[in-house]
C-alpha positions, 0 to 999 in steps of 0.5 A, a space after each residue: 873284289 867287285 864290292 871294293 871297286 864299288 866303294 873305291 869308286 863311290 869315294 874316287 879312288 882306285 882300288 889297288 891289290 897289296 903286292 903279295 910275297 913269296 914264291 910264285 906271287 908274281 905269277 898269281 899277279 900275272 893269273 889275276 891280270 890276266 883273268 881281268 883282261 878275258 873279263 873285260 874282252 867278254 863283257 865287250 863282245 856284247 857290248 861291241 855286237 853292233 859295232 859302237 857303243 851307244 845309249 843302248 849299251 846303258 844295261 851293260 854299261 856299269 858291269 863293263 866299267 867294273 870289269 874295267 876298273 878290275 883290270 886297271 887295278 891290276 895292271 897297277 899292281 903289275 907295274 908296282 911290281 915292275 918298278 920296284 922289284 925289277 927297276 928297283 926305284 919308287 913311283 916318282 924316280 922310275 917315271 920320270 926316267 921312262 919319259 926321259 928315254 922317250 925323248 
């Protein structure tokens, strides 16, 4: 995973995981978001040892990105999921709907 977000990053783009099928895909999804968020709440425990982010956080700083850029990749293939399998929509219908329920 880690090499994908790399390039993706490289190029500008996100790395998102296909949706898997199948009995207990859905709860995999769930273990992968889950696994990415214990990664990222790890990587920041150092980082956050001092109470801020600063220049002497540079070291940590790229791992911590990574870890980041994981879970954002994730969290996105959660909500893919979300909106087309429970909302039953595509990407455009179903936000345009959640804003408009805001208000």
């Amino acid at each position: 995973m880690r090499l994908r977000l790399e390039l993706g990053e490289r190029e500008g783009m996100l790395i998102v995981p296909m949706p898997e099928h199948g009995a207990g895909a859905d709860s995999k999804a769930l273990g992968r978001l889950s696994k990415r968020v214990g990664d990222v709440f790890t990587r920041f425990a150092s980082i956050l040892e001092d109470g801020v982010i600063d220049e002497r956080d540079k070291k940590a700083a790229p791992q911590a990105i990574i870890d980041l850029d994981a879970l954002i990749s994730v969290a996105h293939e959660m909500r893919t999921a979300l909106v087309k399998k429970a909302l039953g929509g595509d990407e455009v219908s179903t936000v345009v709907s959640l804003r408009n329920r805001r208000k």
